[in-house]
Backbone bond lengths (Angstrom), bond angles and torsions (degrees), N, CA, C in turn:
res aa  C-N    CA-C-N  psi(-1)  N-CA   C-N-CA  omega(-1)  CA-C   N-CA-C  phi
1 X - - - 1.435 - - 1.523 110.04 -
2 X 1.301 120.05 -38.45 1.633 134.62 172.96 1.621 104.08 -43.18
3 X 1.190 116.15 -29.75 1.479 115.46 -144.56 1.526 106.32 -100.78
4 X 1.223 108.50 -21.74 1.691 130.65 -165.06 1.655 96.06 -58.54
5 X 1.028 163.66 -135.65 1.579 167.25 -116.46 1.322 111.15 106.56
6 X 1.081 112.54 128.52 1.933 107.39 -177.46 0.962 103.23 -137.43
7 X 1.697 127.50 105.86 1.412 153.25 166.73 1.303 121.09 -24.23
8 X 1.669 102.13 -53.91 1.660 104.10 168.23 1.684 108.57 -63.43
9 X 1.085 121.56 -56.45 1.572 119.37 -152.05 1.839 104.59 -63.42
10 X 1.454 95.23 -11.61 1.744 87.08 -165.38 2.178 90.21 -107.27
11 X 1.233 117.27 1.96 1.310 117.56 168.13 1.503 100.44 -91.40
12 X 1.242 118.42 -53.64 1.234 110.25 174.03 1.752 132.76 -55.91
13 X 1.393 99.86 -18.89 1.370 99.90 -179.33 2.203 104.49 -90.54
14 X 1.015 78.97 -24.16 1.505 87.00 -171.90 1.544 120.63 -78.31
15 X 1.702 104.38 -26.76 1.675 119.22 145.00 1.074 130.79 -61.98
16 X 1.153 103.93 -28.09 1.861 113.67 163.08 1.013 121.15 -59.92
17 X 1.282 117.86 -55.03 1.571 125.90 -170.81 1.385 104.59 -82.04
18 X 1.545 137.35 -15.66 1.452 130.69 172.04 1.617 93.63 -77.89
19 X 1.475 118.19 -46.92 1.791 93.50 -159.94 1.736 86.70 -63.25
20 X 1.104 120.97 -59.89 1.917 110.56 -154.05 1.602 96.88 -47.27
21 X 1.231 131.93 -18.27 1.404 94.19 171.33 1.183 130.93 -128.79
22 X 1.550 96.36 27.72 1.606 120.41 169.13 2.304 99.92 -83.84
23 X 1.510 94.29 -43.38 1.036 110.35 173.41 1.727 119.83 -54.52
24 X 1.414 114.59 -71.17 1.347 112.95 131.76 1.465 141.35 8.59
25 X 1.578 97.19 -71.69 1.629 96.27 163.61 1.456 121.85 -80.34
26 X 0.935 119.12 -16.87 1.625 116.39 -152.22 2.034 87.14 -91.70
27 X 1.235 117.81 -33.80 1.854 129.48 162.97 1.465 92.77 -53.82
28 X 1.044 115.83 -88.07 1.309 116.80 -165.07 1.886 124.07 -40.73
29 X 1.191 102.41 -42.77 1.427 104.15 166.06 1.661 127.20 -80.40
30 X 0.996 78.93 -26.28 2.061 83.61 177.57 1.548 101.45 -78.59
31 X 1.401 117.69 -18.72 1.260 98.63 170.43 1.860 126.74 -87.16
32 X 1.355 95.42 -3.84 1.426 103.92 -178.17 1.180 113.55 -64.05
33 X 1.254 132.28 134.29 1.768 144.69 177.40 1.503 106.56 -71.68
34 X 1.065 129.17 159.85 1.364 144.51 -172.62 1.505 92.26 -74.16
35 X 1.660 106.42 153.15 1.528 81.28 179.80 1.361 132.46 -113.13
36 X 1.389 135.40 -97.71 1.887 101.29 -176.38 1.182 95.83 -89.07
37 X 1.187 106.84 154.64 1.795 136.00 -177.48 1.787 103.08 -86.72
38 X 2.006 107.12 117.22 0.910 97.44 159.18 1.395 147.40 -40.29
39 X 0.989 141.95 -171.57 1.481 145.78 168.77 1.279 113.48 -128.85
40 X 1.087 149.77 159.64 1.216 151.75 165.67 1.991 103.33 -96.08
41 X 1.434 108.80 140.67 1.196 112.49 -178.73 1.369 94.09 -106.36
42 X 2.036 107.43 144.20 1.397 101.39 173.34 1.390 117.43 -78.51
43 X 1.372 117.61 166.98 1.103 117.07 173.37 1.462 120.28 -70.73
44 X 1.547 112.89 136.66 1.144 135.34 -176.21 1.542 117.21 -48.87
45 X 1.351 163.28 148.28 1.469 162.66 162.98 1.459 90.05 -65.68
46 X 1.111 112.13 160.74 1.509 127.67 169.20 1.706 99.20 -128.39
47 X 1.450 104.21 115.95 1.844 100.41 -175.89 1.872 117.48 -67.19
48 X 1.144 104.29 158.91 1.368 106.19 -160.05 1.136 124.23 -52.05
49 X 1.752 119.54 -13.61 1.455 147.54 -144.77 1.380 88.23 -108.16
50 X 1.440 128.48 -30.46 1.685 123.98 -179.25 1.397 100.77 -84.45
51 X 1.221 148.27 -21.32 1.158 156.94 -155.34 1.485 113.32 -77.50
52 X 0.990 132.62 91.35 2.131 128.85 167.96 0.884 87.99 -36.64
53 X 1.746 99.69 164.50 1.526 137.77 166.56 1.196 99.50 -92.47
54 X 0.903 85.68 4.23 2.128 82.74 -174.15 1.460 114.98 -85.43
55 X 1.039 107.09 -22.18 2.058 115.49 -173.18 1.535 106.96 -79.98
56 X 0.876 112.92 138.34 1.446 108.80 175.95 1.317 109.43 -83.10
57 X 1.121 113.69 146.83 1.542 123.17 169.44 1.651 110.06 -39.38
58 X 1.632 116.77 166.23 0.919 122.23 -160.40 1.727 111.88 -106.69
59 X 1.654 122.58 99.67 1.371 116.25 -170.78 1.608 108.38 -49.41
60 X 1.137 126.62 155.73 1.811 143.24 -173.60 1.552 85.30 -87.71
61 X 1.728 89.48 112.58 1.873 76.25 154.16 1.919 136.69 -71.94
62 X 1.435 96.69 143.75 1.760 109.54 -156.05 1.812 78.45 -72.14
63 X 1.456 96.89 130.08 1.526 104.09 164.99 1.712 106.40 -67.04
64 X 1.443 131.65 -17.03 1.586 106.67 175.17 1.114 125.09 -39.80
65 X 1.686 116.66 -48.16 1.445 118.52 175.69 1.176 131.12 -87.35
66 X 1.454 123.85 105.09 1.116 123.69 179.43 1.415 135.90 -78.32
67 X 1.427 113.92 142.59 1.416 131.97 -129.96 1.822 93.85 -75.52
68 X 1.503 115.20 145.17 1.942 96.93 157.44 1.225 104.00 -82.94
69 X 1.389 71.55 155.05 1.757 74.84 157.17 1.841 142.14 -69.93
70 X 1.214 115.25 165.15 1.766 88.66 -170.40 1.492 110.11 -91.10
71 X 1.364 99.59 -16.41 1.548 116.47 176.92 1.813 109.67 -95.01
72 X 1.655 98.53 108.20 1.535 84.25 -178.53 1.659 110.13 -70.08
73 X 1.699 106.52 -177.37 1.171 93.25 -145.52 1.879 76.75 -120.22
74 X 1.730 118.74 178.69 1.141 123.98 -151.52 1.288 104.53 -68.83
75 X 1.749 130.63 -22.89 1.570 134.07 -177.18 1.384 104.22 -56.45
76 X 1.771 109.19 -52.27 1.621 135.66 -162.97 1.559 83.06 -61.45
77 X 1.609 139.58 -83.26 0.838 112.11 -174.05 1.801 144.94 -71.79
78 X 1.233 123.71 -20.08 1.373 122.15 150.92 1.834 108.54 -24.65
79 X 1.279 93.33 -72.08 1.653 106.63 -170.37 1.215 131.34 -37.73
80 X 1.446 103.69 -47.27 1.925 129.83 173.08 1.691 107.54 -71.29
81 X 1.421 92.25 -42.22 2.036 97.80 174.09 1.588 105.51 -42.15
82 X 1.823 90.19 -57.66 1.647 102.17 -177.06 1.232 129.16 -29.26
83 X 1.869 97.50 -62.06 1.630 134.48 -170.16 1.724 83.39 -39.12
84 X 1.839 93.58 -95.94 1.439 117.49 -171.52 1.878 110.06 -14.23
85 X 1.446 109.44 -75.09 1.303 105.97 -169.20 1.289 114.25 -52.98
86 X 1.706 133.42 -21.31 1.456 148.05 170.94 1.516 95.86 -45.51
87 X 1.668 96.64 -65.00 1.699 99.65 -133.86 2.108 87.35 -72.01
88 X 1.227 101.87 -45.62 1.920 103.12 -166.69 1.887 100.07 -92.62
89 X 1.213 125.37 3.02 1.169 124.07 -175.67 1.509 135.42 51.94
90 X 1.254 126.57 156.01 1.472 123.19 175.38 1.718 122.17 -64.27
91 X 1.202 112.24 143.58 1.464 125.83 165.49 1.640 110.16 -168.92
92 X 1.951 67.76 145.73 1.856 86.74 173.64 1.298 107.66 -82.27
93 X 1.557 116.45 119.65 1.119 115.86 169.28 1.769 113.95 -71.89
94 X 1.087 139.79 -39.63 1.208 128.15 -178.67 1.417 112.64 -69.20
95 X 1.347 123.13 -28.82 1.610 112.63 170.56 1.486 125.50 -68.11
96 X 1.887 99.67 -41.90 1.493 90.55 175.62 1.263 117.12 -81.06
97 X 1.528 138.83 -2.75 1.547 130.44 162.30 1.561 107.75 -56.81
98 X 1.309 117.06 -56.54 1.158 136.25 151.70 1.443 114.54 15.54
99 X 1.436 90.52 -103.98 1.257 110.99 170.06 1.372 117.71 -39.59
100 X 1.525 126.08 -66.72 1.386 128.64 -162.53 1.385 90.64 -65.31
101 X 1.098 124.08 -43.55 2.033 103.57 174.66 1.592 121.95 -44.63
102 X 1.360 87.50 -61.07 1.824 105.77 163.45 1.824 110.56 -50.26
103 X 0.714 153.84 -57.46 1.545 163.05 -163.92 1.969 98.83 -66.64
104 X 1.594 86.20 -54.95 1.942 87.31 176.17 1.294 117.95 -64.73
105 X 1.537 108.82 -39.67 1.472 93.14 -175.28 1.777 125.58 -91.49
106 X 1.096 75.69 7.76 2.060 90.23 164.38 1.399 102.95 -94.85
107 X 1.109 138.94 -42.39 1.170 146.71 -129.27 1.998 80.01 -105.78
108 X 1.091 107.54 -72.30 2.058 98.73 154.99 0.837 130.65 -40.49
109 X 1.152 118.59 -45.58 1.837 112.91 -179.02 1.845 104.56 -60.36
110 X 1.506 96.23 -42.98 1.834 70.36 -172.27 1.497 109.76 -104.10
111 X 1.337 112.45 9.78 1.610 94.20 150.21 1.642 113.24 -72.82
112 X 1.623 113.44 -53.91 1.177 111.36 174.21 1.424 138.11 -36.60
113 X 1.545 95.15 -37.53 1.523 97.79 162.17 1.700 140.30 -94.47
114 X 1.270 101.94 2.45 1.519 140.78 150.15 1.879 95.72 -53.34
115 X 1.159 103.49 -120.99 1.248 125.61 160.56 1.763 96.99 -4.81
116 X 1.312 137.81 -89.49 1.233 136.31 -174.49 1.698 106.90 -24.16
117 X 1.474 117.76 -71.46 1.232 154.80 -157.69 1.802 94.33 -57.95
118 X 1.511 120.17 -52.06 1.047 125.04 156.68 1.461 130.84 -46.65
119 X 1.410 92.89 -84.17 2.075 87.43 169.34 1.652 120.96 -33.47
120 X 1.698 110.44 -39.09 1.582 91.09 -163.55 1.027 122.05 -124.99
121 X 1.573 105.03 8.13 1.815 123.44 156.98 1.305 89.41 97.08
122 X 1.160 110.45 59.20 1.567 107.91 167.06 1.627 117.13 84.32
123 X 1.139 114.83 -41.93 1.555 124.01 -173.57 1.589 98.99 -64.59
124 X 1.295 137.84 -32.70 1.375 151.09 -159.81 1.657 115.84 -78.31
125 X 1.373 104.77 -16.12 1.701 108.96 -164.09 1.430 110.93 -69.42
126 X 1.293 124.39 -31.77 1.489 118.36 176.30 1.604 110.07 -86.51
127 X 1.207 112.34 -20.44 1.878 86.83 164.62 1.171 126.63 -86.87
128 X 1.782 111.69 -10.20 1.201 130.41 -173.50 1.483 110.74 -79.47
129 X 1.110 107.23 -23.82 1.800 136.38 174.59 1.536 109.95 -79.20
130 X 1.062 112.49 -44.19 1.617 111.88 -177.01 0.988 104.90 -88.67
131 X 1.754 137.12 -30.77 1.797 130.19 162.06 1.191 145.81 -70.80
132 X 1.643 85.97 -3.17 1.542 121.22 -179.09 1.207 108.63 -112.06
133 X 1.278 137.38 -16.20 1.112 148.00 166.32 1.638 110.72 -68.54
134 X 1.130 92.41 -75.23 1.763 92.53 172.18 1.371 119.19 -73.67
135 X 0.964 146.82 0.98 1.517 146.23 158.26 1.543 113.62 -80.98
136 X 1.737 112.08 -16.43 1.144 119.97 168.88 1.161 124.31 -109.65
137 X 1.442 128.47 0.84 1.161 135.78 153.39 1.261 135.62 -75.40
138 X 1.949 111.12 -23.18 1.098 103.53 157.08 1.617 98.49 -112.67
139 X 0.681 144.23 37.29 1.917 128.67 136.54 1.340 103.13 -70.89
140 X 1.283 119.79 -41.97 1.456 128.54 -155.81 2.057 87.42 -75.22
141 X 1.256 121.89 -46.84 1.101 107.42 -172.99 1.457 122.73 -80.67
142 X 1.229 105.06 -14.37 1.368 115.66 -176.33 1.738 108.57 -67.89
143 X 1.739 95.87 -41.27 1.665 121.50 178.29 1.869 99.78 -48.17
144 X 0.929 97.10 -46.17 1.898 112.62 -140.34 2.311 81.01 -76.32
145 X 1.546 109.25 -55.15 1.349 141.76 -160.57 2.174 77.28 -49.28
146 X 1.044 106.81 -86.83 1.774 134.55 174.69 2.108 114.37 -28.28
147 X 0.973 104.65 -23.80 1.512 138.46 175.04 1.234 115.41 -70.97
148 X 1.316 97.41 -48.89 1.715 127.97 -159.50 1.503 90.61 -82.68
149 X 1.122 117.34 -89.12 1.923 135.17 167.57 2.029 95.16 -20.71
150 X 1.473 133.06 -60.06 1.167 109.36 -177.62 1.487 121.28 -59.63
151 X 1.484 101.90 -38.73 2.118 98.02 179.93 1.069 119.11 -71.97
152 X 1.818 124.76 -1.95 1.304 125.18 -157.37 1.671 87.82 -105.35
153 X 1.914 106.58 -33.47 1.637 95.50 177.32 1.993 112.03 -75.19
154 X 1.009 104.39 -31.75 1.197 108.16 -175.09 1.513 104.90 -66.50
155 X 1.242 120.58 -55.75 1.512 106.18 176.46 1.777 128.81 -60.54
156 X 1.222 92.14 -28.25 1.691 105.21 -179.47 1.947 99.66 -71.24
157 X 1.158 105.14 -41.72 2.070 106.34 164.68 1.388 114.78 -46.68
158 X 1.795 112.17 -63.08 1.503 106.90 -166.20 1.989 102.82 -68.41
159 X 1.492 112.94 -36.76 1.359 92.99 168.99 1.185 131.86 -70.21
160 X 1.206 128.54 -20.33 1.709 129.19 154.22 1.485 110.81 -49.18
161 X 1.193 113.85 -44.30 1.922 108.49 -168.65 1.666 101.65 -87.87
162 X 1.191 85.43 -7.64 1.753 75.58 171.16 1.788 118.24 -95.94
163 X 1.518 121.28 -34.70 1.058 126.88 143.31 1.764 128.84 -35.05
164 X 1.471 106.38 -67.65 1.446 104.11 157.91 1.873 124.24 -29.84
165 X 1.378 103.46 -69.44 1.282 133.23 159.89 1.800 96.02 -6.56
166 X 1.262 99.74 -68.97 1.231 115.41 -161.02 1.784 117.43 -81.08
167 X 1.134 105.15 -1.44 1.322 123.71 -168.66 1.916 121.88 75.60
168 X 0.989 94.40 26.24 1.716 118.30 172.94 1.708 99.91 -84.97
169 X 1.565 108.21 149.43 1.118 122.05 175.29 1.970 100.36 -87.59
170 X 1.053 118.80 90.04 1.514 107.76 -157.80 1.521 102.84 -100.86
């Protein structure tokens, strides 16, 4: 009885071990931070010799008005955090990768096993299930991964226009 091999039990074990580390990845990457943050370079001098006669000299700024600062300060940012998360809203990025991994690879498995079940008259549904499984686990994560990157641009916009807003270089 030891000796017998059983087709299902070793598809099933082998679907196991693709979702945990499709699952696996899709945690592990959703938790990754954007990565280093440009800088802005200052602007360059232009030497005096590039300069028209045409510009007028440069009025002294009137100390009445006092200068902002260039660094907003912790209110300016609290506030814009606020804005941003208002206008594009909160999400867990590691749950909804999650999920859309989870969602694809169900959503594969039974096409795959559709499709399997078809081609080989029935005998086909569990490999068709396990190729569909993992081909839909990472579409599904790739989906969920791509999701993530749009709310992160959209939120990083409304906090720029809210900085601007504010007279921040945002």
């Amino acid at each position: 009885m030891l000796d017998k091999w059983n087709p299902w039990k070793a598809t099933a074990i082998v679907l196991l071990l693709v979702l945990a580390t499709a699952l696996v990845t899709g945690i592990v990457v959703a938790n990754w931070t954007g990565g280093e943050r440009k800088t802005a370079e200052p602007p360059k001098e232009t030497p005096r010799a590039l300069r028209t006669a045409a510009q007028p000299p440069a009025m002294p700024a009137s100390p009445a008005v006092p200068a902002r600062p260039a660094v907003p300060t912790q209110d300016v940012v609290d506030a814009c955090n606020r804005y941003a998360a208002a206008q594009v809203g909160e999400r867990d990025k590691t749950t909804e990768t999650v999920k859309d991994a989870a969602v694809g690879a169900v959503v594969g498995a039974a096409v795959g096993a559709a499709g399997g079940a078809i081609a080989g008259g029935g005998k086909g549904a569990g490999k068709g299930a396990g190729i569909g499984g993992v081909v839909g686990a990472g579409a599904g994560t790739l989906y969920g991964l791509n999701e993530n990157k749009k709310h992160d641009e959209n939120y990083r916009a409304a906090y720029g226009s809210c900085l601007r807003s504010r007279g921040y270089a945002g």
